[in-house]
C-alpha atoms as an extended CHARMM CRD file, in Angstrom:
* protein
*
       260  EXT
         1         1  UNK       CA            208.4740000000       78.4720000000      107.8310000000  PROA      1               0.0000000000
         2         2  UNK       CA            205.7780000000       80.5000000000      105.9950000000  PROA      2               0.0000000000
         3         3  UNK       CA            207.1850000000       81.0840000000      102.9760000000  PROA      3               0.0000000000
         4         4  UNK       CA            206.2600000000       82.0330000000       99.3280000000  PROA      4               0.0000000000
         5         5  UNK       CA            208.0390000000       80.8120000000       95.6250000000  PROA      5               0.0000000000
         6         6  UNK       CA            208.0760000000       82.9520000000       92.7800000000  PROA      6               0.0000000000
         7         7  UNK       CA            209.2360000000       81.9130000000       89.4600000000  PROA      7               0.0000000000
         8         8  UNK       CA            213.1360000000       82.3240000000       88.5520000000  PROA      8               0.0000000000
         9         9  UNK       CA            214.5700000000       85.0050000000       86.3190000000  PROA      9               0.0000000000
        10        10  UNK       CA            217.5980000000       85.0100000000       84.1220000000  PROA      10              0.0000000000
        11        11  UNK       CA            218.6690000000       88.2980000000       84.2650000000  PROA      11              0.0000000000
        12        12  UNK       CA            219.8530000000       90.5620000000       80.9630000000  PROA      12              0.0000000000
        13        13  UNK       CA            222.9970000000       90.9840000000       80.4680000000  PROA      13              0.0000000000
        14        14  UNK       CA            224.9850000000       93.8450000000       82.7850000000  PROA      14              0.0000000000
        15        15  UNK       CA            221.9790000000       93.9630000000       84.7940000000  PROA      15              0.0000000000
        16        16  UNK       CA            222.0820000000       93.6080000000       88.4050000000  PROA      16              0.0000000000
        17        17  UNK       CA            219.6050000000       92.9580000000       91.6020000000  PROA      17              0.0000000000
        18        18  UNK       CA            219.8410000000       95.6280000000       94.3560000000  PROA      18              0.0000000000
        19        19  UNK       CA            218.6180000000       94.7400000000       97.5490000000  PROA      19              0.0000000000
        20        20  UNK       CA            218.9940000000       97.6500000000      100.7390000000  PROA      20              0.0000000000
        21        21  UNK       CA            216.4200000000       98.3480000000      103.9340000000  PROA      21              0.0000000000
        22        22  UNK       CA            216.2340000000      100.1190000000      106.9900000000  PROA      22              0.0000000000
        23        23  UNK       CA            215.5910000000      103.8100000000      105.9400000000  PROA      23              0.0000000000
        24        24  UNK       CA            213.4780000000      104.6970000000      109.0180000000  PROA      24              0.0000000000
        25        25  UNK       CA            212.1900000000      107.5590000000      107.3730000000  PROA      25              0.0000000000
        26        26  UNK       CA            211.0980000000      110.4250000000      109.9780000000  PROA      26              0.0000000000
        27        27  UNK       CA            213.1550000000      109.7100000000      112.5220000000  PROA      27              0.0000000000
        28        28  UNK       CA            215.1840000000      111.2660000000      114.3750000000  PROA      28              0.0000000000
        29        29  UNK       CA            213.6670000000      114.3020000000      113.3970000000  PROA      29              0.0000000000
        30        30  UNK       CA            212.5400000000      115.8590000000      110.2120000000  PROA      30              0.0000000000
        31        31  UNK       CA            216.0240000000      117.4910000000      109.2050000000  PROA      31              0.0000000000
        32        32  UNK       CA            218.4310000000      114.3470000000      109.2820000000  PROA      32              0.0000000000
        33        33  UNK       CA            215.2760000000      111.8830000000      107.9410000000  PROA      33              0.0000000000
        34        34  UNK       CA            214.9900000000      114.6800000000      104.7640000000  PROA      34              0.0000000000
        35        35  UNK       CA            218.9880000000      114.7660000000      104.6990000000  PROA      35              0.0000000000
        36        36  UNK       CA            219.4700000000      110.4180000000      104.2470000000  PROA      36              0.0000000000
        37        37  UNK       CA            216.4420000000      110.8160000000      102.1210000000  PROA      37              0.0000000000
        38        38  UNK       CA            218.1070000000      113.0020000000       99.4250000000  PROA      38              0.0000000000
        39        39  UNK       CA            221.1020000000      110.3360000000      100.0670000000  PROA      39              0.0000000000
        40        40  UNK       CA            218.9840000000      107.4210000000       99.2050000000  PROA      40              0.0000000000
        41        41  UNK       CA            217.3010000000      109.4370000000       96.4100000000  PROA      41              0.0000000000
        42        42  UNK       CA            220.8750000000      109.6750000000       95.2710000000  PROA      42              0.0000000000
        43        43  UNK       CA            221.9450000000      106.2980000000       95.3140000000  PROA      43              0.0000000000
        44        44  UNK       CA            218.8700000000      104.8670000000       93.2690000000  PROA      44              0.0000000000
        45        45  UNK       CA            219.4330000000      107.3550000000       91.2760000000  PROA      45              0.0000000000
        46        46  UNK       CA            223.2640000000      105.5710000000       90.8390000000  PROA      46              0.0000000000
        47        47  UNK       CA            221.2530000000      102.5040000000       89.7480000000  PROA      47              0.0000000000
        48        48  UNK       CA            218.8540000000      103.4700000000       87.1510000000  PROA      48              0.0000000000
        49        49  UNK       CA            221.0880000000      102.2880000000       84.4580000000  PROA      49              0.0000000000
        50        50  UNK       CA            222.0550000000       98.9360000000       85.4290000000  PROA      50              0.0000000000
        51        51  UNK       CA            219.2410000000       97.7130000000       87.7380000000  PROA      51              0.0000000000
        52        52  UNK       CA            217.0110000000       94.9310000000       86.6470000000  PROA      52              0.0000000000
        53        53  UNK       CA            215.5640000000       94.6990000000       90.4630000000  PROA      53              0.0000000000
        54        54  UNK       CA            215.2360000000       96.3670000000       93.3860000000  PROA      54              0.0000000000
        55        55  UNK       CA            214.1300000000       94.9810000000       96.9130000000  PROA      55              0.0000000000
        56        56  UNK       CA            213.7890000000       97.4250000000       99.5570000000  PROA      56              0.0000000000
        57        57  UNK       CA            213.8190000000       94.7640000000      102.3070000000  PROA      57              0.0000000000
        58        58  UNK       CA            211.4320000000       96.7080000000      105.0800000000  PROA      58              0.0000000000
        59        59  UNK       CA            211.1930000000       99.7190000000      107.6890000000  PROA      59              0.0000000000
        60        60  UNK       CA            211.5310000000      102.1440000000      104.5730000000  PROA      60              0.0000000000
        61        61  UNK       CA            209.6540000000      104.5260000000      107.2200000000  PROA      61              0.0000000000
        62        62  UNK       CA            209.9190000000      104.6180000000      111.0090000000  PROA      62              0.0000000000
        63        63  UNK       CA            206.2930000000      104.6960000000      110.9670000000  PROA      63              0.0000000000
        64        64  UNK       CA            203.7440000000      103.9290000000      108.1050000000  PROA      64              0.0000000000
        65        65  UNK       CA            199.9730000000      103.8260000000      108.0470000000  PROA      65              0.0000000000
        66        66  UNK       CA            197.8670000000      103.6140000000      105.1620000000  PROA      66              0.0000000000
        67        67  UNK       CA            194.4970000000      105.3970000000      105.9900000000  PROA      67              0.0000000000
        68        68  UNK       CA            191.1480000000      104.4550000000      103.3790000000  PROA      68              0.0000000000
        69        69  UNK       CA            192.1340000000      108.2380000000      101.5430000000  PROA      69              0.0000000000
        70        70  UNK       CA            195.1450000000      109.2180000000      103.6410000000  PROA      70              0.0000000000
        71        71  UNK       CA            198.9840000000      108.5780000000      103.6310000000  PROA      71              0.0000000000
        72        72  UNK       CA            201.5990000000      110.1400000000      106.1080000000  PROA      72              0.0000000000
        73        73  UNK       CA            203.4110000000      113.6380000000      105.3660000000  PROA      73              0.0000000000
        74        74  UNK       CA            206.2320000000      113.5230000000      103.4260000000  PROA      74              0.0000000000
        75        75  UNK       CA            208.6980000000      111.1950000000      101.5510000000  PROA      75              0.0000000000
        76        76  UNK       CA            207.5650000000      112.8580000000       98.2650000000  PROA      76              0.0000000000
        77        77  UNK       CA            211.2500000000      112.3770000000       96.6870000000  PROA      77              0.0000000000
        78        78  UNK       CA            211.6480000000      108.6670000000       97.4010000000  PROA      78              0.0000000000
        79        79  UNK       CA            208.0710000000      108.1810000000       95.8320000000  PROA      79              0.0000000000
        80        80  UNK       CA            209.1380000000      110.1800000000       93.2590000000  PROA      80              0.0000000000
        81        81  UNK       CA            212.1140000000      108.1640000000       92.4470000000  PROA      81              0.0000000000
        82        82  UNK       CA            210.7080000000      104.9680000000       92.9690000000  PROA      82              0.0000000000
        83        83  UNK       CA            207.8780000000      105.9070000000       90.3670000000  PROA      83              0.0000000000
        84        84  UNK       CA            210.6790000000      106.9940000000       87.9630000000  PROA      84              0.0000000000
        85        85  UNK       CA            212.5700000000      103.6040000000       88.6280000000  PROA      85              0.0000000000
        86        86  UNK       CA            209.4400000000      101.9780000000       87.8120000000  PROA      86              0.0000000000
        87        87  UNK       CA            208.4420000000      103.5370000000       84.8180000000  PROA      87              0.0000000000
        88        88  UNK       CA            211.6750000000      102.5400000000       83.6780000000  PROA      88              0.0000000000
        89        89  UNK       CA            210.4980000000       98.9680000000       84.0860000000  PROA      89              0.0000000000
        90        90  UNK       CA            212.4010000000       98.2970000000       86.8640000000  PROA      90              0.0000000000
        91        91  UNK       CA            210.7580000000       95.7270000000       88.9720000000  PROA      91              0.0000000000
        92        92  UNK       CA            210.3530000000       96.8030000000       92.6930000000  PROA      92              0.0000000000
        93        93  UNK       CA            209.7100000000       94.7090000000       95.8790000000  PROA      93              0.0000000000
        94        94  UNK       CA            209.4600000000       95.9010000000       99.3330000000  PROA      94              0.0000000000
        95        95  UNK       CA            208.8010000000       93.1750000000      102.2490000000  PROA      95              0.0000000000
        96        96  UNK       CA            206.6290000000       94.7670000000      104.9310000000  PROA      96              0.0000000000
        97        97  UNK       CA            208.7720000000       95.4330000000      107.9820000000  PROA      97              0.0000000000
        98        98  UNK       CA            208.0040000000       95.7310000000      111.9790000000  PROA      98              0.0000000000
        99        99  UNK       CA            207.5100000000       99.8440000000      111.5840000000  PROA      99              0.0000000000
       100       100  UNK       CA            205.8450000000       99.6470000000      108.2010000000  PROA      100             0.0000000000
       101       101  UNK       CA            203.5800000000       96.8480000000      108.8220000000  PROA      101             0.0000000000
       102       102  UNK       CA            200.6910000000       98.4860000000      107.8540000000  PROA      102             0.0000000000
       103       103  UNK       CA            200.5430000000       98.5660000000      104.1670000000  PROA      103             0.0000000000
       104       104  UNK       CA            197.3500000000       98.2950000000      102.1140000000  PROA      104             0.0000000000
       105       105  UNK       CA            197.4430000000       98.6170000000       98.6470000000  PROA      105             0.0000000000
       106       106  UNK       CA            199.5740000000      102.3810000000       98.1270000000  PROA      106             0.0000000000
       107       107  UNK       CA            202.4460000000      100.9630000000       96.6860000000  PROA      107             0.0000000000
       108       108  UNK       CA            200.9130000000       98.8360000000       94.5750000000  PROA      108             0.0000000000
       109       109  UNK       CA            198.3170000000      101.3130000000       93.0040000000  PROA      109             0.0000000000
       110       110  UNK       CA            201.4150000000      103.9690000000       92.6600000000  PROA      110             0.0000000000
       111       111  UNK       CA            204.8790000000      102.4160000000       91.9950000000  PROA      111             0.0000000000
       112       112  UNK       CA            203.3280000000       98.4380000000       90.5890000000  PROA      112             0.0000000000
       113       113  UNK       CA            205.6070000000       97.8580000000       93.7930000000  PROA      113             0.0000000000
       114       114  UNK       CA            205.0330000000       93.7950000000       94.8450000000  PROA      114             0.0000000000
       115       115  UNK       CA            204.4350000000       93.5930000000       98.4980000000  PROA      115             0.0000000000
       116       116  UNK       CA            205.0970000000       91.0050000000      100.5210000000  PROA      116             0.0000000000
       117       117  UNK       CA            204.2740000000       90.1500000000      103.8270000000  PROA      117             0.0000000000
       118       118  UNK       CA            206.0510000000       86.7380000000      104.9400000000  PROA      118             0.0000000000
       119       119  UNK       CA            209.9020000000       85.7520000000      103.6420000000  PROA      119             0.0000000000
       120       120  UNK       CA            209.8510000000       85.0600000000      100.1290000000  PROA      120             0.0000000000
       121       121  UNK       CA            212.3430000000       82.6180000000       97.6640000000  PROA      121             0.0000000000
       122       122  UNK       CA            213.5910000000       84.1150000000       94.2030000000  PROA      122             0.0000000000
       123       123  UNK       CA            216.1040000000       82.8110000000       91.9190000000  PROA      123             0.0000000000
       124       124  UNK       CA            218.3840000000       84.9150000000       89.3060000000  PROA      124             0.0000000000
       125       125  UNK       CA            220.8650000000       83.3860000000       87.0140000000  PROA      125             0.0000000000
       126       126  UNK       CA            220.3090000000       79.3190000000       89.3100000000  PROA      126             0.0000000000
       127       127  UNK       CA            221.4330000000       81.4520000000       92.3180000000  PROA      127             0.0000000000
       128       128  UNK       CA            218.7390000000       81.1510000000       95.0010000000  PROA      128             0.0000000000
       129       129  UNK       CA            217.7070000000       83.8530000000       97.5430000000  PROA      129             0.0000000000
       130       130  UNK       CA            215.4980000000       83.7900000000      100.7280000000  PROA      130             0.0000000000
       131       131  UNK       CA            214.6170000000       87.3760000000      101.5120000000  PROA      131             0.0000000000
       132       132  UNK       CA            212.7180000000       88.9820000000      104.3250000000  PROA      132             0.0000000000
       133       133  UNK       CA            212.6690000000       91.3140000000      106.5710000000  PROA      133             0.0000000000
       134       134  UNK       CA            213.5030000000       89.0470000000      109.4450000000  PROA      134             0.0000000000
       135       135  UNK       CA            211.4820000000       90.2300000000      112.5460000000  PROA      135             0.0000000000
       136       136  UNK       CA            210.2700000000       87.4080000000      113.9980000000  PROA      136             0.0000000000
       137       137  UNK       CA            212.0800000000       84.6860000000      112.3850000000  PROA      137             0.0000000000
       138       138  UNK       CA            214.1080000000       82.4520000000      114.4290000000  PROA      138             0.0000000000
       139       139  UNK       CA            214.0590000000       81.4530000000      117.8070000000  PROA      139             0.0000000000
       140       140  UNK       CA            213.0300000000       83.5630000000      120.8300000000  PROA      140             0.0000000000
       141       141  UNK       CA            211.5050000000       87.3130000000      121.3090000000  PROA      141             0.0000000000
       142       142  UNK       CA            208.3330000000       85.4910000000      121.9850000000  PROA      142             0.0000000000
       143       143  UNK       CA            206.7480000000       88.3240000000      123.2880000000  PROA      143             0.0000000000
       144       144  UNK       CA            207.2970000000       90.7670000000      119.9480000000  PROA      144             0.0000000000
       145       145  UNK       CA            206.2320000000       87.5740000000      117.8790000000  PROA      145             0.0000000000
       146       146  UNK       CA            202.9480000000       87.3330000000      119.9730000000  PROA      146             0.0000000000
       147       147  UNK       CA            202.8390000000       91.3130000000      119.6820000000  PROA      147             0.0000000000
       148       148  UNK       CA            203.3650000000       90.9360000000      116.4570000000  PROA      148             0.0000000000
       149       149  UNK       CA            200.4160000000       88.8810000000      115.0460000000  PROA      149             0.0000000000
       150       150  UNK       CA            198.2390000000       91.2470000000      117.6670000000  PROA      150             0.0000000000
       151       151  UNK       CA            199.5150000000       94.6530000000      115.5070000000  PROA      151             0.0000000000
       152       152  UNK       CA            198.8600000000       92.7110000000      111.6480000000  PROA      152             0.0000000000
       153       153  UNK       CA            195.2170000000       92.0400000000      113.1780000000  PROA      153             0.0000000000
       154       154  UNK       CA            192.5790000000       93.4080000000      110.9300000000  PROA      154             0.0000000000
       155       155  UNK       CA            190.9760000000       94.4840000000      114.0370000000  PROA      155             0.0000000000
       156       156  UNK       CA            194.0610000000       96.1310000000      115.1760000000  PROA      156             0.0000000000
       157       157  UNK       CA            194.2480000000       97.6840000000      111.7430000000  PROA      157             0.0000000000
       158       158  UNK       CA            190.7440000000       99.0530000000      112.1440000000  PROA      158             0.0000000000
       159       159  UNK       CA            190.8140000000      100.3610000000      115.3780000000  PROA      159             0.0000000000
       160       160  UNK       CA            193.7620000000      102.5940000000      114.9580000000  PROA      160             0.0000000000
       161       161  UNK       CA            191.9600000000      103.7090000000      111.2470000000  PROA      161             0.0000000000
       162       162  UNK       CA            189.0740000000      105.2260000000      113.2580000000  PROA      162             0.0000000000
       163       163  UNK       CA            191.3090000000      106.9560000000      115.1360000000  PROA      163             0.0000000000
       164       164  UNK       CA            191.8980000000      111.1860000000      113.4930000000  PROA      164             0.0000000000
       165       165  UNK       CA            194.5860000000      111.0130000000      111.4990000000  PROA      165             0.0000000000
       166       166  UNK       CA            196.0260000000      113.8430000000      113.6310000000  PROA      166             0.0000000000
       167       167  UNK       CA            195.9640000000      111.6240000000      117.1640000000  PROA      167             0.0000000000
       168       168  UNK       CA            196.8940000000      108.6240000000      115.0690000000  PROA      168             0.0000000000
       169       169  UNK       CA            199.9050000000      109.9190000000      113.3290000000  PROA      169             0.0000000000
       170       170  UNK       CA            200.6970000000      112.2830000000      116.3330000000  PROA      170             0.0000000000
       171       171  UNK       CA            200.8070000000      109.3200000000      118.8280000000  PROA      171             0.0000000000
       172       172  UNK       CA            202.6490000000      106.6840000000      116.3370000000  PROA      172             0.0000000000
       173       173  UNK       CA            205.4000000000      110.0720000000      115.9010000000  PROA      173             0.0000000000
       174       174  UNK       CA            205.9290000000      110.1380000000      119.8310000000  PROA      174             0.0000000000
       175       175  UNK       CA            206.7470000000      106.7600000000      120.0910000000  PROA      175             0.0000000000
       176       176  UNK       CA            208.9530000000      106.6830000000      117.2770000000  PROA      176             0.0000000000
       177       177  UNK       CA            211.2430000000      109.3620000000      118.5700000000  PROA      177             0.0000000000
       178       178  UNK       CA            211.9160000000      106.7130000000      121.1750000000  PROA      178             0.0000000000
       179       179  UNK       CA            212.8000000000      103.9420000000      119.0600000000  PROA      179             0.0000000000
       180       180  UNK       CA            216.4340000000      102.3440000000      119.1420000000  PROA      180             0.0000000000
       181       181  UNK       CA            217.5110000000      103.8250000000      115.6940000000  PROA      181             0.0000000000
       182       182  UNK       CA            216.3500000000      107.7180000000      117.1690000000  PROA      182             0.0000000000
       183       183  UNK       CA            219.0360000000      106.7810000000      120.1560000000  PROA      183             0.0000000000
       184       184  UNK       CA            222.4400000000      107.5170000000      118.9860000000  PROA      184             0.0000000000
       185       185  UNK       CA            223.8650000000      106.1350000000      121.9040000000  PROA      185             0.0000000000
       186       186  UNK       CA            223.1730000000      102.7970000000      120.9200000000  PROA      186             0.0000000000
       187       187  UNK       CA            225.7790000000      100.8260000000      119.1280000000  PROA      187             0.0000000000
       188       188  UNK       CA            224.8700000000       97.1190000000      116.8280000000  PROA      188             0.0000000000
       189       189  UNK       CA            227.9130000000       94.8380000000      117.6730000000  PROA      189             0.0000000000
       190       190  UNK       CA            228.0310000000       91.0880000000      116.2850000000  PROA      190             0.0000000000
       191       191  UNK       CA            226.8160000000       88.7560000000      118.8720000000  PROA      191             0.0000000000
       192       192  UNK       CA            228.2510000000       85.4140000000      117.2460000000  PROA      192             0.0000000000
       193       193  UNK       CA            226.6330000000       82.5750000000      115.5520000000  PROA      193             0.0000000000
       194       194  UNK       CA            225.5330000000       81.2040000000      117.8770000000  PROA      194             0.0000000000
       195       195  UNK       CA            223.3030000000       84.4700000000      119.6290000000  PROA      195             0.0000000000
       196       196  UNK       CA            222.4520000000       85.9580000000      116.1990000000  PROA      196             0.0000000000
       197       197  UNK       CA            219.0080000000       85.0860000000      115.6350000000  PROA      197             0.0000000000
       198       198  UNK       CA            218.7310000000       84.8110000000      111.5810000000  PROA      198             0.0000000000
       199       199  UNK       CA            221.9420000000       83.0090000000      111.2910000000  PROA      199             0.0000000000
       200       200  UNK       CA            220.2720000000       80.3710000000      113.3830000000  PROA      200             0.0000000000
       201       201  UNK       CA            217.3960000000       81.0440000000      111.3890000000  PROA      201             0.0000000000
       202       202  UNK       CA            218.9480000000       80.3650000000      108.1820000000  PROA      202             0.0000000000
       203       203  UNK       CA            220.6240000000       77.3490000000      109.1920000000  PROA      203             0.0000000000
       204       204  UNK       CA            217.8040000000       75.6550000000      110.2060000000  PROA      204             0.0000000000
       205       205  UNK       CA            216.3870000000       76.5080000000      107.0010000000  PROA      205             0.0000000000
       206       206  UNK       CA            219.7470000000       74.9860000000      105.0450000000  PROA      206             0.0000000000
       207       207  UNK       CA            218.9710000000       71.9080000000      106.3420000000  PROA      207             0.0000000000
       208       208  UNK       CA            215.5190000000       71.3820000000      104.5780000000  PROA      208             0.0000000000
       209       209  UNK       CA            216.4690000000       73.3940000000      101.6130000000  PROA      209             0.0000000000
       210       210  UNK       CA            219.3720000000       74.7980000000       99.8220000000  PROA      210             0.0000000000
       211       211  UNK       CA            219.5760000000       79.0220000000       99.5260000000  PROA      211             0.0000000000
       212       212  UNK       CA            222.6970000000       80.5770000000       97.9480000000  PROA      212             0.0000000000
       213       213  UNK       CA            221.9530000000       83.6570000000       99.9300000000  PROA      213             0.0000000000
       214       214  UNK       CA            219.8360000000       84.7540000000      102.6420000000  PROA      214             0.0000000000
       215       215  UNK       CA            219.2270000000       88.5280000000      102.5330000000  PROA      215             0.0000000000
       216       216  UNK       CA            217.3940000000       89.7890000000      105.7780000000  PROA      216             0.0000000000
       217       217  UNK       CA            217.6580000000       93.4680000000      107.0960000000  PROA      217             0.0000000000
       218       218  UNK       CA            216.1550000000       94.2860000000      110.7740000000  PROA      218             0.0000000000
       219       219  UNK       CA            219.1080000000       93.7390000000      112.6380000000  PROA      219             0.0000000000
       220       220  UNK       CA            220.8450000000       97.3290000000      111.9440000000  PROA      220             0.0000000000
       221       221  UNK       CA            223.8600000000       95.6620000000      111.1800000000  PROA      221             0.0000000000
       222       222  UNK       CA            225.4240000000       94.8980000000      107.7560000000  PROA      222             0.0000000000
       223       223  UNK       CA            226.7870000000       91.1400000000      108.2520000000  PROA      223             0.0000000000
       224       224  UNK       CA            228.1540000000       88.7890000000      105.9020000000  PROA      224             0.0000000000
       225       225  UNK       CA            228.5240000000       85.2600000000      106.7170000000  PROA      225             0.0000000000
       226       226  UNK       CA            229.6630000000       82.0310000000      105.5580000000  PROA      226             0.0000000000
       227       227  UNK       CA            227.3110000000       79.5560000000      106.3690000000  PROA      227             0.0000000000
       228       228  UNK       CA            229.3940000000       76.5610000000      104.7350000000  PROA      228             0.0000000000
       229       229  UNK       CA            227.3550000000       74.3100000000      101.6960000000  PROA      229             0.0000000000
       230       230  UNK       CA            227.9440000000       76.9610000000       99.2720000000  PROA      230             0.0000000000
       231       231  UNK       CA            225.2640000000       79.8670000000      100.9660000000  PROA      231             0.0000000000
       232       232  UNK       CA            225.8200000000       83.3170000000      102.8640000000  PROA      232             0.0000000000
       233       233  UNK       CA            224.0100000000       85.1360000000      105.3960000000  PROA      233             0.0000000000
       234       234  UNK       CA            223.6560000000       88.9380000000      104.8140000000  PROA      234             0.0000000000
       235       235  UNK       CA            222.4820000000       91.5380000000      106.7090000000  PROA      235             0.0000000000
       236       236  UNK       CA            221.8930000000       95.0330000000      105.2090000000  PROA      236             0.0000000000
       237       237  UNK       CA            222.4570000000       97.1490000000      107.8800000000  PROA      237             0.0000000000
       238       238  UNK       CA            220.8590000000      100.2630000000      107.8870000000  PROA      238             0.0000000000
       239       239  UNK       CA            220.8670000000      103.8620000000      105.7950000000  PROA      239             0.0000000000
       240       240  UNK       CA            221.0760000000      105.9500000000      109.0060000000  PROA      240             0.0000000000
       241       241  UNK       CA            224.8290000000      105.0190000000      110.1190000000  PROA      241             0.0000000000
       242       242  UNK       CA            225.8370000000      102.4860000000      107.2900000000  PROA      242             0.0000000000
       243       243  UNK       CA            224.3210000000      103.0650000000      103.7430000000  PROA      243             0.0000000000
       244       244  UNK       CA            224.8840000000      100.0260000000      103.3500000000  PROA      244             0.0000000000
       245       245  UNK       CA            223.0710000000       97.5210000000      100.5170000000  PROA      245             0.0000000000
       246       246  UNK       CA            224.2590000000       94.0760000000       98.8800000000  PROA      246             0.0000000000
       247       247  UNK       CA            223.8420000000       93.6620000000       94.9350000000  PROA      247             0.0000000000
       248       248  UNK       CA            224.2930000000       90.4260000000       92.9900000000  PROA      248             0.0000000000
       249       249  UNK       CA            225.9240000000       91.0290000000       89.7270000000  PROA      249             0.0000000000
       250       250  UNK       CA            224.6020000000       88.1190000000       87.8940000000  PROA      250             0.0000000000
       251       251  UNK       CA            227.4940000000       85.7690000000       89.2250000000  PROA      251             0.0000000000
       252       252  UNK       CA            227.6950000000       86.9160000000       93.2190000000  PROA      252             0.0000000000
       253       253  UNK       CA            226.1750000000       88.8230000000       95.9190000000  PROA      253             0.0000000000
       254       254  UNK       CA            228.3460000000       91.4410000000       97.4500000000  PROA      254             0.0000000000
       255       255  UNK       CA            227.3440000000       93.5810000000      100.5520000000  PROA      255             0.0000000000
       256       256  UNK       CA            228.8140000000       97.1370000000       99.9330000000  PROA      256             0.0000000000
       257       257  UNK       CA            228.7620000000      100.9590000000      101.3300000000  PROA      257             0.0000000000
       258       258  UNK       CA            227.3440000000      103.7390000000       99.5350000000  PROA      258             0.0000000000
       259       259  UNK       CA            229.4320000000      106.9280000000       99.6000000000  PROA      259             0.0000000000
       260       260  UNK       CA            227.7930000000      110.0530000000       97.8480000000  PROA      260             0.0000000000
């Protein structure tokens, strides 16, 4: 397991660690994507007060690509927010996901936003967390793991960077409207322990080390399991049917719905 340490934190008192993912900003189309933008805009607004943290645990945007001078269209609320948060002194993370993979150094620069691109370990208050995004961990999907280490190519970076920003955004746009989250039809349902991928994942990872909680998002479906020895599983879901986000209050992590 590639993974990184950072140091632990005791945090102040009544402050709290927020952890939520899966926006998918710009999808379905611009109306709804601007709609559960104002909604997330809302809810971090909520937090201002009491958060000491904030991870946005990856696929903030259905599609991101950071050009040398250009960024995509939109999301000027959100970055607005987030700068505010951060100016607050609010410390923000955001793990790279599968549909914002390529991030350069924007978020940084802008929001002092740490960016991470592999699962990382924290701990707050001698509670321990593993948190990533979770594509790719676990067994099987070979074929999006091979895929995968193909798209975070420099090369691959570079050749779709020469490519107009017009044709480049315009063809990344198409194929988003096609992803799973833009088809309504499709409904997450719990698979079991034994078929869902980062429970397996995080049990293998119990057995060479101990993690209170193991806070993933990818899987579009907010999950919280017991995974015996003292540690959870949690899955954030995602902000399109759920609004859902988990929040550790200095003693526990819960995994809760936002309702504006």
């Amino acid at each position: 397991m590639n993974q990184s340490k950072y140091s632990s934190l005791t945090l102040p008192t009544n402050k709290k660690v927020y952890f939520l993912s899966d926006f998918h900003l710009g999808t379905p189309d611009a109306a709804s994507s601007l709609q559960r933008e104002k909604t997330i805009v809302a809810f971090l607004d909520s937090i201002k007060e009491d958060a000491a943290e904030v991870f946005l645990v990856g696929d903030m945007f259905d599609f991101w690509f950071e050009y040398k001078t250009v960024i995509p269209k939109g999301f000027v609320r959100l970055f607005g927010k987030l700068a505010e948060l951060s100016d607050k002194g609010i410390q923000l993370h955001f793990f790279v996901g599968n549909h914002d993979m390529w991030v350069r150094n924007y978020f940084q620069q802008e929001l002092n936003m740490k960016v991470y691109f592999e699962p990382a370990s924290f701990e707050f208050n001698g509670k321990k967390f593993l948190v990533g995004h979770g594509d790719g961990q676990g067994p099987g999907d070979h074929k999006y793991k091979f895929l995968k280490k193909i798209f975070r190519s420099p090369l691959c970076q570079w050749l779709f960077g020469i490519l107009p920003p017009a044709i480049g955004m315009g063809t990344a746009n198409y194929f988003s409207r096609k992803s799973r989250l833009a088809d309504k039809s499709v409904e997450e349902k719990f698979l079991g322990e034994e078929n869902e991928w980062l429970i397996i994942y995080s049990k293998e990872t119990l057995r060479k080390e101990h993690f209170d909680y193991f806070i993933f998002g990818h899987r579009h479906l907010p999950i919280d399991f017991p995974l015996g020895d003292n540690s959870k599983y949690i899955n954030l879901g995602e902000w399109i049917n759920f609004n859902s986000y988990a929040v550790f209050d200095g003693n526990s992590t819960s995994l809760l719905s936002y309702k504006k």
